[in-house]
Structure formats: structure tokens, C-alpha cells
C-alpha positions in Angstrom: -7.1 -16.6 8.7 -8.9 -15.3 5.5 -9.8 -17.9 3.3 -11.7 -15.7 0.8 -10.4 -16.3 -3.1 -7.8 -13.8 -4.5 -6.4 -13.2 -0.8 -3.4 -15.1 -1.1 -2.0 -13.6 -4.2 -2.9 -10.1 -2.6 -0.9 -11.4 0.5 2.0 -12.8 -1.7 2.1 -9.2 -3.6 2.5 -7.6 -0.4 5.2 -10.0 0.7 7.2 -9.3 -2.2 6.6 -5.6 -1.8 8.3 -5.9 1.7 11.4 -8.3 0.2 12.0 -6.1 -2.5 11.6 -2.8 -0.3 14.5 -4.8 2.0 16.3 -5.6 -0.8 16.5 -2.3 -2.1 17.7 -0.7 1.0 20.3 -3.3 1.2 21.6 -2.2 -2.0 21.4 1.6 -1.3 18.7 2.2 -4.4 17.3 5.1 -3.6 14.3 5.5 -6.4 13.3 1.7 -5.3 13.3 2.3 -1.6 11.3 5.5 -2.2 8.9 4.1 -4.6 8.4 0.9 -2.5 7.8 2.4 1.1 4.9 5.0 -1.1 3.4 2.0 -2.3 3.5 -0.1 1.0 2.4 3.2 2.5 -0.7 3.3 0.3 -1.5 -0.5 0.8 -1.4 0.2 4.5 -3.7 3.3 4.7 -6.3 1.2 2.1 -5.9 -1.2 4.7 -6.9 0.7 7.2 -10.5 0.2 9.1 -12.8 3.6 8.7 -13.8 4.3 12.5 -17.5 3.9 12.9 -19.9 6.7 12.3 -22.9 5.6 14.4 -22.5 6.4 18.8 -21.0 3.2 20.3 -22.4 1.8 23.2 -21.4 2.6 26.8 -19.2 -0.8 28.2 -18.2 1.2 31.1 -20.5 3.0 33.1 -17.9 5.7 34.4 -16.7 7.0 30.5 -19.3 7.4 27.7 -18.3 4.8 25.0 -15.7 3.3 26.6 -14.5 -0.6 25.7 -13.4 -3.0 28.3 -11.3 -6.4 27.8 -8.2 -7.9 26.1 -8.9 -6.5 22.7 -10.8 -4.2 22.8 -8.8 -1.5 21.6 -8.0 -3.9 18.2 -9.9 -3.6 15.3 -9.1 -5.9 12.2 -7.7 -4.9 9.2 -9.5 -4.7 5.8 -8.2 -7.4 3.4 -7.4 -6.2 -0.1 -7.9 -8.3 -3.0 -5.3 -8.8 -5.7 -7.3 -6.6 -8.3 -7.5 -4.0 -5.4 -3.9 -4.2 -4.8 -3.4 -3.9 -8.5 -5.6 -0.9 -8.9 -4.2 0.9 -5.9 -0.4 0.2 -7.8 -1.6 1.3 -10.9 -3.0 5.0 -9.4 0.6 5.3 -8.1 2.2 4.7 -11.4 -0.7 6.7 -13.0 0.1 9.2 -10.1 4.1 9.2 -10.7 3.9 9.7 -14.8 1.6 12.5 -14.3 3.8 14.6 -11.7 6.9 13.5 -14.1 5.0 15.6 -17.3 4.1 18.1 -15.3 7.1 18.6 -13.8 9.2 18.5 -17.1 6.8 21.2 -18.5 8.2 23.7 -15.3 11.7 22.5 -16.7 12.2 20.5 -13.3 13.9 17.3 -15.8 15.9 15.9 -12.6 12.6 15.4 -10.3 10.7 14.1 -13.5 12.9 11.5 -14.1 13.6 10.7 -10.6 9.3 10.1 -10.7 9.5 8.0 -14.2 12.2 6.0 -12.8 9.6 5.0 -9.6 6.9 4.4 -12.0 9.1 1.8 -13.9 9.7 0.4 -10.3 6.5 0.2 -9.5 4.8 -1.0 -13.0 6.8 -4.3 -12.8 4.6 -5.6 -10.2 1.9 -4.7 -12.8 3.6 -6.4 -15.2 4.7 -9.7 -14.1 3.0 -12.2 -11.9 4.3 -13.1 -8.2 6.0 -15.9 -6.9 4.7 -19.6 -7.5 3.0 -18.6 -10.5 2.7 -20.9 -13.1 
């Protein structure tokens, strides 16, 4: 368990994410579902542990760089703070309002307010603080 401060709220975020995503799909909303699984997409790949750069020693002596043992294919997850949750929601707002302008300047106004109406998805978890917040 990570005890460091701001990982709970990051966690709780991420939670809510997932409800809402559920929710959504429940209720056939197409714009939420999509902006949601992007989103939890993007969380997940920041998430994700860089492989290592530098040789890694031999544990096996018949394949070079092998692992041995329960776990030793695992690798722990990064944990992302609350501001870098925040940030990584606010470049796919940022992302979505951009694409929208462009798109209504090549006269595509459909696609560019399907992308708007992910953004307003999306900013609310900018806007208003999780669960259990006083």
C-alpha cells in the first residue's frame, strides 16, 4: 500500500472515473463512454513502468537476462499523484477543444461537437472535487 500524500485522492479520481465509465455504459451515453475509456486509457499508459535501459543481469544461466521466481515477470505500477491526474485530464480536454476548432474550420461541425461534448465530460472532474470532500 502507498501511503505517500495526495495518493488517495488520485486513487478516489480513478475510482470515480471507472463508476462513471460503468455508469455511462449502463445508460447507453455514447460521448461519456468514449471520453471516459480515453481518459482511463491515458491514466493507464502514464501508469505504466518504462522498461529499463541499462543490460539486466543473467538469473538463469541457460538464457541471457532471464528472471526466475514467483514474480518475476511483475513489475509495479507508477502511482500518479492527484495534480498528475489533473494535468494528464486537462491535456485531454486541451486535446479535445483543439481537434473540435480544427475540425469546425474543415466544416466537419458533427465530429467537432461530438469532441466539445467529451471535453465538457471530461472537464467536470476538473471542476468539482471527488467524493468525501468536504
Amino acid at each position: 500500500m502507498d501511503t505517500t500524500p495526495g495518493s488517495r485522492p488520485a486513487r478516489e479520481l480513478r475510482a470515480r472515473l471507472r463508476a462513471d465509465l460503468t455508469a455511462a455504459m449502463k445508460a447507453r451515453e455514447r460521448t461519456a463512454v468514449s471520453a471516459l475509456r480515453t481518459a482511463l486509457a491515458a491514466v493507464d499508459n502514464a501508469e505504466a513502468v518504462r522498461a529499463p535501459e541499462e543490460a539486466v543481469t543473467a538469473a538463469s544461466e541457460h538464457v541471457a537476462g532471464a528472471r526466475q521466481g514467483v514474480g518475476s515477470t511483475e513489475a509495479a505500477r507508477r502511482e500518479l499523484s492527484a495534480a498528475d491526474l489533473a494535468d494528464l485530464l486537462r491535456a485531454q480536454v486541451d486535446e479535445r477543444r483543439e481537434e473540435a476548432a480544427r475540425y469546425t474550420a474543415l466544416g466537419r461541425g458533427a465530429a467537432a461537437e461530438r469532441l466539445r461534448a467529451e471535453a465538457d465530460v471530461l472537464a467536470v472532474y476538473l471542476a468539482a472535487p471527488g467524493p468525501g470532500a468536504a
